[in-house]
LUMDO-803462 format. One record per residue (C-alpha): residue number from 1; z, y, x. Coordinates in Angstrom, 3 decimals. Layout:
REM residues N
@nr=NUM c3=Z c2=Y c1=X
...
***
This chain:
REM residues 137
@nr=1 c3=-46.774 c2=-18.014 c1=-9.460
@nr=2 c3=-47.491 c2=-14.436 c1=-9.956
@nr=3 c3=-43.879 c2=-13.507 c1=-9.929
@nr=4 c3=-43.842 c2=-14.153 c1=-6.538
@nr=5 c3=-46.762 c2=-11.910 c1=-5.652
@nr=6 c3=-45.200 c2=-9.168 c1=-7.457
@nr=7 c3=-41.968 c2=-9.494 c1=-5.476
@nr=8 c3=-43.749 c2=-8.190 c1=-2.804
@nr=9 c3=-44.125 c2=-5.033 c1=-4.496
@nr=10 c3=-41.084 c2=-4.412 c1=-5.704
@nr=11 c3=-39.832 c2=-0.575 c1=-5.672
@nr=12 c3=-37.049 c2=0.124 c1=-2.841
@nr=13 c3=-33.923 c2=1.018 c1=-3.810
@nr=14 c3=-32.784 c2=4.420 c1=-3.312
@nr=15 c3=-30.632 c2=5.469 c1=-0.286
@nr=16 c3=-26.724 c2=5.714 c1=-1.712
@nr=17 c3=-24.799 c2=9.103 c1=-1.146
@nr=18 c3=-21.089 c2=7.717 c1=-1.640
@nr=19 c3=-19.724 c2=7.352 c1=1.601
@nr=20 c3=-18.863 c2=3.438 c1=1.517
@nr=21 c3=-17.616 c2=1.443 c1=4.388
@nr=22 c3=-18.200 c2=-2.044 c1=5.318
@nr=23 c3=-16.941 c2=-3.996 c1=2.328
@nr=24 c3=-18.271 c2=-2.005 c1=-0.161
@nr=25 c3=-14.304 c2=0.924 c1=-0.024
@nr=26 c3=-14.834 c2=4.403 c1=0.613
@nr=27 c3=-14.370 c2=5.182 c1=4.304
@nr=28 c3=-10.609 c2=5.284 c1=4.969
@nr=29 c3=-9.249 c2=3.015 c1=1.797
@nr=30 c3=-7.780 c2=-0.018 c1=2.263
@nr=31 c3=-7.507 c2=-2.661 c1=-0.547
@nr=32 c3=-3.931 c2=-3.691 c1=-1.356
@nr=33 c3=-2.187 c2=-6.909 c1=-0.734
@nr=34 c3=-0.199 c2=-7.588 c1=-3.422
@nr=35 c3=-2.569 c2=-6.313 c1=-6.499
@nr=36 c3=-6.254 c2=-6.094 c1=-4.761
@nr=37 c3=-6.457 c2=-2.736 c1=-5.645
@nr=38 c3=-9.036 c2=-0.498 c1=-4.078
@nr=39 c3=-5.971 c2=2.468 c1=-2.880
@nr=40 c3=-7.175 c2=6.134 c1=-1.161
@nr=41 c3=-5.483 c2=6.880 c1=2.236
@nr=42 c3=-5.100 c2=10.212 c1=1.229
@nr=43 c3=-2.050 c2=11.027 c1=-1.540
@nr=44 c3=0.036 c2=13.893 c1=-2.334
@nr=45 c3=2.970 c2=13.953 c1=-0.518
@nr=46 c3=2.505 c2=12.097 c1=1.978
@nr=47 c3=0.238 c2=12.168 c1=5.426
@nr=48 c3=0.492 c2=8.567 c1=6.082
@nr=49 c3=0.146 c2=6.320 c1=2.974
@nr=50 c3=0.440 c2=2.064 c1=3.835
@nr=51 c3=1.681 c2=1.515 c1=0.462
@nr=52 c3=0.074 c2=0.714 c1=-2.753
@nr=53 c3=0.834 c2=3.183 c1=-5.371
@nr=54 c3=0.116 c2=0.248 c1=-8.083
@nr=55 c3=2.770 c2=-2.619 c1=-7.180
@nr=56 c3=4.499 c2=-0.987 c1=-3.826
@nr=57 c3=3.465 c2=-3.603 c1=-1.581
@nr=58 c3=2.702 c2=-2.515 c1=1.962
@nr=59 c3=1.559 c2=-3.886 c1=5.683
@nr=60 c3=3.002 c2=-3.851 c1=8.629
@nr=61 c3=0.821 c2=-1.563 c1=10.197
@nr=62 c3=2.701 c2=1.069 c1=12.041
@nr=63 c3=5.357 c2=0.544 c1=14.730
@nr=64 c3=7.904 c2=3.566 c1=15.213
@nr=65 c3=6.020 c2=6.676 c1=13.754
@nr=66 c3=4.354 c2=6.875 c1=10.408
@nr=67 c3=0.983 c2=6.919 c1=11.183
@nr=68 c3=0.534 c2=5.556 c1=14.322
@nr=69 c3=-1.029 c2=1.762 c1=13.461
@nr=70 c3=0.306 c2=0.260 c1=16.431
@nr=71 c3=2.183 c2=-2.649 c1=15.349
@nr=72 c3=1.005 c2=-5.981 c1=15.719
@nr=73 c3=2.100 c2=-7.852 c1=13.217
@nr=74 c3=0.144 c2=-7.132 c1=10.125
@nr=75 c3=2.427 c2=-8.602 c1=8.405
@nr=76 c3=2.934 c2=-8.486 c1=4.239
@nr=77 c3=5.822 c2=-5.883 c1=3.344
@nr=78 c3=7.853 c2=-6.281 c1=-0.149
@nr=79 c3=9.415 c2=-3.536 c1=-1.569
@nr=80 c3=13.242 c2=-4.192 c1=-1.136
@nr=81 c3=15.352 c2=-0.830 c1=-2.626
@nr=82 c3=14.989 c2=2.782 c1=-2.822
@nr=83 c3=16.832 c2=5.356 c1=-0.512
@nr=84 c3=17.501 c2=8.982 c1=-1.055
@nr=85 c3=17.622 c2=11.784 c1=1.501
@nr=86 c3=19.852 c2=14.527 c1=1.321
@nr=87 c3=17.087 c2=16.698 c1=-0.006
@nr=88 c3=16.754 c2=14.419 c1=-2.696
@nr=89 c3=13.052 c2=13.125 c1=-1.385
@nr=90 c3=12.697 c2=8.996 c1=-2.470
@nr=91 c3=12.503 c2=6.778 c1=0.420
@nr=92 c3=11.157 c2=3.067 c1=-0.060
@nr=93 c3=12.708 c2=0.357 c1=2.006
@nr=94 c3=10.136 c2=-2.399 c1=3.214
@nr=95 c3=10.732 c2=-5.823 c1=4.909
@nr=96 c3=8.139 c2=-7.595 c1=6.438
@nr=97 c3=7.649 c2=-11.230 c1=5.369
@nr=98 c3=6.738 c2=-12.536 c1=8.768
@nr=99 c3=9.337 c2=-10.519 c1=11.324
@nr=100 c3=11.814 c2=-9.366 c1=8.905
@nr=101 c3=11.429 c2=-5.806 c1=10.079
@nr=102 c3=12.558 c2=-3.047 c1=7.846
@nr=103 c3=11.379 c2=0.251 c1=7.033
@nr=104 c3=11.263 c2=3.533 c1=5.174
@nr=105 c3=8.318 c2=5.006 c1=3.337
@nr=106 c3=8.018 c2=8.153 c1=1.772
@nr=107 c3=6.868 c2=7.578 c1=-1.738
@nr=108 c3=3.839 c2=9.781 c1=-2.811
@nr=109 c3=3.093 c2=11.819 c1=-5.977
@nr=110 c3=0.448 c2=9.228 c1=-7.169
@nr=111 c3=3.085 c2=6.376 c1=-7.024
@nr=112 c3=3.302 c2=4.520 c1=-9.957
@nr=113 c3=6.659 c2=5.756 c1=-12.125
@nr=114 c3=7.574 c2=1.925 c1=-13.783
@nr=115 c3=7.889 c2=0.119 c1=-9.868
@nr=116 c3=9.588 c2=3.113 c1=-8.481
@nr=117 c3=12.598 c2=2.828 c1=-11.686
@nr=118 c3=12.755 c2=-0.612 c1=-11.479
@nr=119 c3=12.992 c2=-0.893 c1=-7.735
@nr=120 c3=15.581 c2=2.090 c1=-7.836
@nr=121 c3=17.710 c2=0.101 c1=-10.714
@nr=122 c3=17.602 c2=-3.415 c1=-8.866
@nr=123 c3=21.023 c2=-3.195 c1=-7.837
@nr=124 c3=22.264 c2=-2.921 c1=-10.999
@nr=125 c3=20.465 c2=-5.818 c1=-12.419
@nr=126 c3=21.231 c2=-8.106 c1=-9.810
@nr=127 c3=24.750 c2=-7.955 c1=-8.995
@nr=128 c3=24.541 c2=-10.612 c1=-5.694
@nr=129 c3=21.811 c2=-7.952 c1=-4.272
@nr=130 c3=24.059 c2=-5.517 c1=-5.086
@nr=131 c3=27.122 c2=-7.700 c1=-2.793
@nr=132 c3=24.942 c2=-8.489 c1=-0.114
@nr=133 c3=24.235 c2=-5.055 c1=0.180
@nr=134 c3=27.771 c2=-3.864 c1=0.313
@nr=135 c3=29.011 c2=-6.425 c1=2.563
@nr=136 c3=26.103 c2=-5.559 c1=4.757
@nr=137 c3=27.252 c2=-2.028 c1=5.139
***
């Protein structure tokens, strides 16, 4: 029975400093679909990261421009292919799971190296991914 006297005095915890947000993230980070990872918004290279640098997984989250979080989906985006611009930057192609919507993200500096290769050299593993896509074009 004393315990519970002494409860009463317990010491308060200090205030924190870190800038969480509800759920315990930083303000801003968003915690990825695919491998639960805790990912920063903010990444070299890119203004607009909605992909996870571990796995590649993204969300539908943004409707015509990169950045703009209007779509209404919310939908679970798998990594698909790679694309390259003419100035040699690395695209990655998402389709949503539940609309079937495709798009193009820039891939950031953080990105993890091992996804990116193997994504890039899918076509050559698979060779009826590699027909589909040529009798698509």
């Amino acid at each position: 029975m004393p315990r519970q006297k002494n409860r009463d005095h317990r010491r308060r915890q200090r205030p924190k400093d870190v800038p969480y947000a509800r759920g315990g993230r930083r303000a801003g980070d968003f915690r990825c679909v695919g491998c639960r990872l805790d990912v920063p918004t903010d990444a070299p290279g890119t203004a607009h990261r909605n992909h996870c640098p571990n796995c590649l997984a993204s969300l539908h989250v943004d409707r015509r421009i990169p950045g703009d979080r209007a779509a209404d989906c919310r939908g679970r985006m798998e990594a698909l292919g790679m694309s390259v611009r003419a100035d040699g930057e690395w695209l990655i192609v998402h389709q949503c799971l539940s609309c079937g919507e495709l798009s193009t993200n820039r891939i950031a500096g953080d990105d993890n190296p091992v996804p990116l290769l193997r994504l890039a050299l899918k076509p050559l593993r698979d060779a009826a991914f590699a027909r589909r896509t040529l009798l698509n074009l």
